[in-house]
C-alpha positions in Angstrom: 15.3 -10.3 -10.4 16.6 -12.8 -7.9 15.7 -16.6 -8.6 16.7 -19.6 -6.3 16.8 -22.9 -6.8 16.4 -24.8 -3.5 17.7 -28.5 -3.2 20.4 -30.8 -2.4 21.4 -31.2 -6.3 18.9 -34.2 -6.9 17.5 -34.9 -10.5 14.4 -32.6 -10.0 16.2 -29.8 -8.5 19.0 -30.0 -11.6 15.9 -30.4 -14.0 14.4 -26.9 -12.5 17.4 -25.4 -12.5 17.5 -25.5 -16.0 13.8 -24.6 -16.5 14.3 -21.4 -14.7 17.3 -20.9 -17.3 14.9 -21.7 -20.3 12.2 -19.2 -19.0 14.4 -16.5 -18.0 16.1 -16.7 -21.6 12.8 -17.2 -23.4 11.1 -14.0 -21.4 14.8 -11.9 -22.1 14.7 -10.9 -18.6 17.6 -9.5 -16.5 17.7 -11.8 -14.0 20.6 -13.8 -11.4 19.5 -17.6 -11.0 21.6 -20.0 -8.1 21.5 -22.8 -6.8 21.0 -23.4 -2.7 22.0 -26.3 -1.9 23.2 -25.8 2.1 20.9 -26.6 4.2 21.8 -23.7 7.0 20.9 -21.2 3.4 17.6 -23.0 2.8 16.4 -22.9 6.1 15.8 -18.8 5.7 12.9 -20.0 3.3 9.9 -21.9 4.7 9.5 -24.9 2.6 8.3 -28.6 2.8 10.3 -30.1 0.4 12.6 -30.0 -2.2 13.3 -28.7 -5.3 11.9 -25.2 -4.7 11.5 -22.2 -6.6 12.0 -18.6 -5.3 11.1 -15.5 -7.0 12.6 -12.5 -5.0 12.5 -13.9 -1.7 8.9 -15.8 -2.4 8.4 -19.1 -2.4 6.6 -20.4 -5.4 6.7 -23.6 -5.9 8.1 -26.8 -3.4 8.0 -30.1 -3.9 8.0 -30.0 -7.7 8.9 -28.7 -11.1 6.4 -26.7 -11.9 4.8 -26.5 -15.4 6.0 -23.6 -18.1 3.1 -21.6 -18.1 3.1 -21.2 -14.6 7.3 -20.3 -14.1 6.2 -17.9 -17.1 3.4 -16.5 -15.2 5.6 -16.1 -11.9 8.3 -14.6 -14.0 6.4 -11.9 -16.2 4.6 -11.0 -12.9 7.9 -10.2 -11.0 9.3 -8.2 -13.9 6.6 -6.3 -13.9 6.9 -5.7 -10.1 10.7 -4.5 -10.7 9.4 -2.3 -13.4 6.7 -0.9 -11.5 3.6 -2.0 -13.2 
């Protein structure tokens, strides 16, 4: 599973940087998490603002951290994607 953090390094994108981490730890999933941080990189991904979350090329979430149910939620349904479910 890809994951990408997009943001300049402010204290919400560093706060859901580390939420991804905690989720993707908690779940046990295989799974590479970056930072984005250029703006040239970002601007593949249509987005209003930042931090935002993407999940194997889709956007989830922009403008905010979202909640640990719902990165759970985006997660578990990506994994079971990848594993054909």
């Amino acid at each position: 599973m890809d994951i990408k953090v997009l943001g300049f390094g402010c204290a919400s994108c560093n706060r859901l940087y580390d939420e991804v981490h905690r989720a993707v730890r908690q779940l046990g999933l295989a799974a590479t998490v970056s930072k984005v941080e250029k703006p040239e990189e970002m601007a593949a991904y249509r987005f209003a603002m930042t931090p935002a979350l993407v999940i194997n090329g889709e956007v989830k979430a922009a403008g905010r951290v979202p909640d640990a149910a719902e990165m759970t939620s985006w997660l578990t349904t990506a994994a079971m994607k990848e594993a054909g479910q």
